[in-house]
Backbone bond lengths (Angstrom), bond angles and torsions (degrees), N, CA, C in turn:
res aa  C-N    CA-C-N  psi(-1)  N-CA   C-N-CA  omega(-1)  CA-C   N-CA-C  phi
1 X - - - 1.451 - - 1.526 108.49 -
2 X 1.120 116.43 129.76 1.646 138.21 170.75 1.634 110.78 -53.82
3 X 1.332 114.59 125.82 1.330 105.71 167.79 1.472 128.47 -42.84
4 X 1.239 127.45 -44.87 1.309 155.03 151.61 1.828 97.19 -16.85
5 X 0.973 105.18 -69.48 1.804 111.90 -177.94 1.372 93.21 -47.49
6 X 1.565 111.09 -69.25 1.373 119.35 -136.90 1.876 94.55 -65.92
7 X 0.893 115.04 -25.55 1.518 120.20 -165.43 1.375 106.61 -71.56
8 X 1.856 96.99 -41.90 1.946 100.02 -175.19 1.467 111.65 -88.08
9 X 1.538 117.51 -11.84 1.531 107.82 156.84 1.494 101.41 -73.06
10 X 1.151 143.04 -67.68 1.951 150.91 -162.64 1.564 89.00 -39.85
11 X 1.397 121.53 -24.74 1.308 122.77 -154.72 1.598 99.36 -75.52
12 X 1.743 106.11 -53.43 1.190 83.94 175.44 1.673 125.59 -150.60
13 X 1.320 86.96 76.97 1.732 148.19 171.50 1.866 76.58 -97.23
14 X 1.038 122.43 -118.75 1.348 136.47 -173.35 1.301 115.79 -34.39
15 X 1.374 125.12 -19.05 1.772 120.31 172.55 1.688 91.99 -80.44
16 X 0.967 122.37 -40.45 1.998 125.51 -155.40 1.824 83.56 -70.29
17 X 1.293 119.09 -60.36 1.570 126.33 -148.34 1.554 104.37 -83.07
18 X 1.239 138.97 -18.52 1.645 142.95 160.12 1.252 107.56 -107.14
19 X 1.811 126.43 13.51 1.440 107.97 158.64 1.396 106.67 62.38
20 X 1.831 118.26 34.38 1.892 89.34 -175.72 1.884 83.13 -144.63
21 X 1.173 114.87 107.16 1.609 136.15 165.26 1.536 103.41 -31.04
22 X 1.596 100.34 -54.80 1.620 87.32 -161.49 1.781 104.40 -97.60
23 X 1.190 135.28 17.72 0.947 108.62 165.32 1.372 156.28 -38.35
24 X 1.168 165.34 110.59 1.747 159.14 -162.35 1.461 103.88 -101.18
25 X 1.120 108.69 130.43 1.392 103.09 174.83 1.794 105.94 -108.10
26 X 1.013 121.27 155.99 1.681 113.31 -157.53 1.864 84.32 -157.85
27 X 1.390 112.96 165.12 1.592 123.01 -155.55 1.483 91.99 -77.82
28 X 1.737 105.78 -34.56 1.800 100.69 -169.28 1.538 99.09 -93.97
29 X 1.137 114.89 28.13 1.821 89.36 172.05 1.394 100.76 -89.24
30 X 1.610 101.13 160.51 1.366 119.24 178.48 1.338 112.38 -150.57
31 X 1.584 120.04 149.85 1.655 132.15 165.99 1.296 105.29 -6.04
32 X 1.561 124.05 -60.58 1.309 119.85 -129.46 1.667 81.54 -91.79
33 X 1.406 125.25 -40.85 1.408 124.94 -176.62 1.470 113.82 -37.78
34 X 1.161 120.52 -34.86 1.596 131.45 -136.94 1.888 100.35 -124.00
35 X 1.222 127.09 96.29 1.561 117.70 176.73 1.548 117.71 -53.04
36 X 1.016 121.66 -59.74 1.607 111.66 165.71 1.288 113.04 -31.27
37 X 1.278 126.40 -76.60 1.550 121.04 178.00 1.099 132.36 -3.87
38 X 1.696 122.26 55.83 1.843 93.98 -158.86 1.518 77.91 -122.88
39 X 1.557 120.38 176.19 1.721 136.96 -156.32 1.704 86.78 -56.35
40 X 1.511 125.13 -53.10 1.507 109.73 -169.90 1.391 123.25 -54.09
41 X 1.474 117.65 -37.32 1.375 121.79 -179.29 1.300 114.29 -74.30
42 X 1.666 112.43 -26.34 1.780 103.80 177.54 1.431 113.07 -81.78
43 X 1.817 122.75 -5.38 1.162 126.48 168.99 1.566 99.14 -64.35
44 X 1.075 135.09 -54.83 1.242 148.22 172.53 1.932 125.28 -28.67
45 X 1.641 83.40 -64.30 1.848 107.03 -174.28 2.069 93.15 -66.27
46 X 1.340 101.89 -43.81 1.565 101.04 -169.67 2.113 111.12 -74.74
47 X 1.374 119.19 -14.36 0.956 136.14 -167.47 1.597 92.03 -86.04
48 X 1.662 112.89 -62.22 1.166 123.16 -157.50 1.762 106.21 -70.12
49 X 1.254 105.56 -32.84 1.700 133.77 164.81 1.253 111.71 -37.97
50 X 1.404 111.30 -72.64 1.377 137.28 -172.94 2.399 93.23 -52.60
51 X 1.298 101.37 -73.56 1.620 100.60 177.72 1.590 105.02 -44.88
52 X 0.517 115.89 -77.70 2.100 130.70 -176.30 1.623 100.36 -23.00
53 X 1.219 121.62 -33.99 1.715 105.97 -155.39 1.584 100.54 -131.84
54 X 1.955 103.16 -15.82 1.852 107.52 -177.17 1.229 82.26 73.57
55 X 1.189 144.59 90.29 1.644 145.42 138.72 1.356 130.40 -138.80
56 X 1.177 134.65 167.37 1.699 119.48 176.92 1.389 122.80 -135.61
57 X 1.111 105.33 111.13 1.469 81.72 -176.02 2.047 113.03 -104.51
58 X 1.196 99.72 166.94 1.809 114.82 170.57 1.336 113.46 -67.33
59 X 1.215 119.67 146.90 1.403 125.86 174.23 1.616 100.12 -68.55
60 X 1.538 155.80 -27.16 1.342 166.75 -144.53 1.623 77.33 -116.52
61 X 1.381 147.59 -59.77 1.274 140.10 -160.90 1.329 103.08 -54.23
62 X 1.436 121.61 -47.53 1.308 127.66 -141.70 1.688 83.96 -98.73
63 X 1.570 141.04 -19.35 1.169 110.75 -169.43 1.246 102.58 -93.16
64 X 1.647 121.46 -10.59 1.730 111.94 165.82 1.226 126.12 -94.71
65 X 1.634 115.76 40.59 1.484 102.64 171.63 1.859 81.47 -125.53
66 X 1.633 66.95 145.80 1.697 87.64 -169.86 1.809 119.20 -112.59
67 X 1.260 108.36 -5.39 1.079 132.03 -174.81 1.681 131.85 -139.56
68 X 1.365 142.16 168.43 1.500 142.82 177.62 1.260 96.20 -80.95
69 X 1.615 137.68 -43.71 1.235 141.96 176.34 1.488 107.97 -52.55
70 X 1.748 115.50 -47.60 1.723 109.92 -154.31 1.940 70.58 -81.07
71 X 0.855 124.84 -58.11 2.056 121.15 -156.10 1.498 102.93 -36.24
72 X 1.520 110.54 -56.14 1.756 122.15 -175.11 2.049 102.52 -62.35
73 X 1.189 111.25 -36.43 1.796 100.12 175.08 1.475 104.58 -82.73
74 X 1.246 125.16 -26.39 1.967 129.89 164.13 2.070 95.68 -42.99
75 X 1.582 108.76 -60.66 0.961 91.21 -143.78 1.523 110.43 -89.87
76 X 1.433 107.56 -11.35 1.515 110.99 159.04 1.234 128.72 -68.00
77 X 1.338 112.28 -27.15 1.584 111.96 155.68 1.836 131.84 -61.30
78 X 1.251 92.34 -39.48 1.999 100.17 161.59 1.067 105.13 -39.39
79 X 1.715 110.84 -73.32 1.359 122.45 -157.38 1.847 105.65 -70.68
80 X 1.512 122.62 -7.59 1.335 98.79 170.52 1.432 108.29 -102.30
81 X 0.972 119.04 8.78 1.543 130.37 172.70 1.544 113.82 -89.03
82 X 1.130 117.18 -40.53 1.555 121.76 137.90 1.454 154.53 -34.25
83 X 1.591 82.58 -20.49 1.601 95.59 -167.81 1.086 111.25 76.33
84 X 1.394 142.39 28.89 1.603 139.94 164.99 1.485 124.92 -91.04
């Protein structure tokens, strides 16, 4: 899968779960950028993540991605570890 995909599903994975239509998601966004973003809603984005693409991630995975850019190369790596 093309980043391009993966970005316009993340796209709205994250519009449904912060309630916000116009959001953009861009490689440097981060938590702190975004007020919705708070630990309950990324339980959410990473839950809804996890269904959306069939992937899994570690609780240690998820505390070193620091960005929408590092999450989208996290999750293209699952899926090439998969064989996808």
């Amino acid at each position: 899968m093309q980043q391009e995909e993966i970005y316009s599903k993340l796209t709205e994975i994250f519009r449904d779960v912060l309630d916000s239509d116009h959001l953009v998601l861009t490689p440097e966004l981060t938590a702190a950028s975004v007020p919705e973003w708070d630990s309950f809603n990324h339980i959410h984005i990473v839950v809804a993540t996890e269904a959306q693409f069939k992937v899994k991630f570690q609780t240690a995975e998820l505390e070193s991605i620091q960005s929408v850019g590092h999450f989208v190369e996290s999750i293209q790596a699952k899926m090439r570890a998969q064989g996808r």
